[in-house]
C-alpha positions as CSV (number, residue, x, y, z in Angstrom):
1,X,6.5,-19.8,-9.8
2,X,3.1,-18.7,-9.8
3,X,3.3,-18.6,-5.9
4,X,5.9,-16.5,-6.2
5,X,3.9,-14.1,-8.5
6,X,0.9,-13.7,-6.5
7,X,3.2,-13.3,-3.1
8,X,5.3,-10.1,-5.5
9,X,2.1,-8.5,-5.7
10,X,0.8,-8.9,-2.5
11,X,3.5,-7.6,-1.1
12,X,3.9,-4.6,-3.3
13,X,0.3,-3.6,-3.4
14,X,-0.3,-3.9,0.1
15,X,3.2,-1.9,0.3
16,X,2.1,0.8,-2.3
17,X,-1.3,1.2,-0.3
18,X,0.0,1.6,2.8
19,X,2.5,4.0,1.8
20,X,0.3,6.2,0.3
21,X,-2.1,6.2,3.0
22,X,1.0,8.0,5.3
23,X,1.9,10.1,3.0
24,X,-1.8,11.4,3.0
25,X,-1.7,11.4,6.7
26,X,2.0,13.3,6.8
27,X,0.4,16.3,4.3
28,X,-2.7,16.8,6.8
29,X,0.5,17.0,9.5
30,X,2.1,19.1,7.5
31,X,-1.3,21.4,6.9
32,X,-1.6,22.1,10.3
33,X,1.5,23.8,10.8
34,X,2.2,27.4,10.1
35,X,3.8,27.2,6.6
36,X,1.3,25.1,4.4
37,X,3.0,22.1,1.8
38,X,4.1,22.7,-1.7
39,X,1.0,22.7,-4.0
40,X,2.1,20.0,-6.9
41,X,3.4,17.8,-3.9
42,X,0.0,17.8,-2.0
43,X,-2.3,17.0,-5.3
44,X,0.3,14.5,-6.3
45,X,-0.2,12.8,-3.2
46,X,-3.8,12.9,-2.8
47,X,-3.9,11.2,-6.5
48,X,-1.9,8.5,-5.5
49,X,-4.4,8.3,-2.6
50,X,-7.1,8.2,-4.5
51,X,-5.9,5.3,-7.1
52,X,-4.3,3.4,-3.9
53,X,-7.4,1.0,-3.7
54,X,-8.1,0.3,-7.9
55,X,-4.2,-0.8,-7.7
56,X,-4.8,-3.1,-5.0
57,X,-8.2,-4.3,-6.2
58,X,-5.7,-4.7,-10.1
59,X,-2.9,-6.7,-8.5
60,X,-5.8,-8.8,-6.7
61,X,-7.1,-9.6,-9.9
62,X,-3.7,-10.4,-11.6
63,X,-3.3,-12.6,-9.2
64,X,-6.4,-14.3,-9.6
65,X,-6.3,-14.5,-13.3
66,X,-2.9,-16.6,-12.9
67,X,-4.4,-19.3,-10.7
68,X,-2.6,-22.0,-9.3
69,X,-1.0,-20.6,-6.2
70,X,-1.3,-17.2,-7.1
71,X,-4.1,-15.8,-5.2
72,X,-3.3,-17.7,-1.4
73,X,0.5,-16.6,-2.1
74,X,-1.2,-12.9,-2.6
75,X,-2.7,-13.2,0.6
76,X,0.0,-14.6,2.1
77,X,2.5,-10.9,1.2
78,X,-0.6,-8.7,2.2
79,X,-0.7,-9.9,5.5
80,X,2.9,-10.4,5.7
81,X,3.0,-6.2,5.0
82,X,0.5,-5.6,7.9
83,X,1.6,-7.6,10.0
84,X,5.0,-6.0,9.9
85,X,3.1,-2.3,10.1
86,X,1.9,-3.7,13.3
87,X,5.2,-5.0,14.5
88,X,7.1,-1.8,13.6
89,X,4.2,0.3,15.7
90,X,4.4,-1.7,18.7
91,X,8.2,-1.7,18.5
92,X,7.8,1.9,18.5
93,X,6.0,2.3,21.8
């Protein structure tokens, strides 16, 4: 159970991370073209940016704090999440 713990917030943290890192990317997109983003949307995004990595670094330390399986199992869902980002890029091309 505690495997399954640590892999949950792997793969949501990693998940979380990730999408807020292309949503960053998508507003300096957006920034470049003629009409510039919505004001609220592009400092709520940059805040979820900026707390991206103390939530990871938080569900890494949950994780640890439960022991047992916990922390390999959280390992386990963060590179299950990249390694599908990589798959879905190349299967892109």
């Amino acid at each position: 159970m505690l495997g399954l713990a640590g892999f949950g917030l792997g793969v949501a943290g990693s998940f979380l991370n990730m999408f807020f890192t292309w949503q960053v990317l998508e507003l300096f997109k957006k920034s470049a073209e003629a009409a510039p983003p919505p004001r609220m949307g592009a400092i709520l995004t940059v805040l979820a940016f900026l707390i991206k990595l103390p939530l990871f670094v938080a569900c890494g330390l949950l994780a640890r704090h439960l022991g047992g399986g916990a922390v390999p199992c959280f390992l386990g869902g963060v590179a299950l999440v990249y390694f599908c980002a990589v798959g879905w890029a190349l299967a892109r091309r």
